[in-house]
N, C-alpha and C positions, 0 to 999 in steps of 0.2 A: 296743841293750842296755838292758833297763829299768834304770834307777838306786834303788839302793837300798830296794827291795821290804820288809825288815825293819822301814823307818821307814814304811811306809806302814801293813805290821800294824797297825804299831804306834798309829801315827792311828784305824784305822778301831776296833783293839779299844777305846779311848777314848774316841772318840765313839759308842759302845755301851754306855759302862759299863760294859765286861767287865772284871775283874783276871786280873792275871796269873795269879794262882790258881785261879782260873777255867777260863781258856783250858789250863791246863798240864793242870789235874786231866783234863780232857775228853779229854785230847791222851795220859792216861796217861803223863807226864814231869812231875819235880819243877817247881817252881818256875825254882830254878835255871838249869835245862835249858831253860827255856822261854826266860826271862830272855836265855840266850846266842841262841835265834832271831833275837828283836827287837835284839838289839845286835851283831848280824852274827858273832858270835864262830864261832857253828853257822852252817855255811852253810848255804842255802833252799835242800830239796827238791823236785821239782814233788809227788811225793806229800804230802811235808809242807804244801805251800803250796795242796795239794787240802783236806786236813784242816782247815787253819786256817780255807781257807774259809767250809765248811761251818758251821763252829763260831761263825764271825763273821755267818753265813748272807748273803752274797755269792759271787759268781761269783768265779772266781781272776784271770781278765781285768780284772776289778771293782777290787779288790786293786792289782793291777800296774797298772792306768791312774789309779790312784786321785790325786787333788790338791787338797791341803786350798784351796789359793786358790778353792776353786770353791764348797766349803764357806763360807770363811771369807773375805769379798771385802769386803778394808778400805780405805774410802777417805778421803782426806786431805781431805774440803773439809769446813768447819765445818758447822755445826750438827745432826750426827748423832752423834756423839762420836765421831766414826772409824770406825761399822762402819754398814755398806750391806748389803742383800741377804742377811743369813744365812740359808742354808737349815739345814731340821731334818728330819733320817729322817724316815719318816711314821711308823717303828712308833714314836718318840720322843713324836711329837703325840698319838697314841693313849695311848700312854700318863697323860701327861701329861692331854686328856679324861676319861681313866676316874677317876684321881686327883679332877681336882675335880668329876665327878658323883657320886662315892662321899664327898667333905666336902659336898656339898649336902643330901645325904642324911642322915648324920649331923647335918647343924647342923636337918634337919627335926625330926626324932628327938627331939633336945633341948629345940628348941622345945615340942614334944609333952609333952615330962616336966615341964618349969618351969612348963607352963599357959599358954602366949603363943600 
């Protein structure tokens, strides 16, 4: 039996950066209504938990085997401050590239207008 699927949503919408508002609008259900998914009140559909999917754009398998420890791999010996090994989506780091070639850009720009 997978164990608690809803908390897992609920990780991966997170580590996404999706709100719940977000994930609900797309899903065409309140807020609210979405809110009871990830707090198990509503139970998981497998169509639901296709939707979510997609929405979260992972596999539903993805989803259900999902574990933040694998993400999130903290370890106890000194001089790293406790955290080892995080990994990061790739669309996260792309992100995150596009961010600061588009402030490299801008600080050229400026450069250009001051005279420097």
């Amino acid at each position: 039996m997978i164990q608690q699927p809803e908390i897992k949503i609920k990780q991966i919408r997170e580590l996404k950066n999706f709100t719940q508002e977000y994930v609900a609008q797309q899903l065409g259900l309140s807020t609210r209504a979405y809110s009871k998914i990830e707090t198990g009140e509503t139970q998981l559909t497998i169509n639901r938990l296709n939707e979510i999917s997609a929405i979260l754009e992972v596999q539903p398998m993805e989803v259900l085997g999902f574990d933040d420890k694998k993400i999130f791999n903290i370890s106890h010996s000194t001089g790293n401050n406790g955290y080892n090994n995080i990994l990061y989506p790739e669309k996260l780091i792309q992100q995150y590239e596009e961010t600061i070639q588009a402030l490299k850009e801008q600080i050229a720009v400026m450069k250009l207008l001051m005279g420097k």
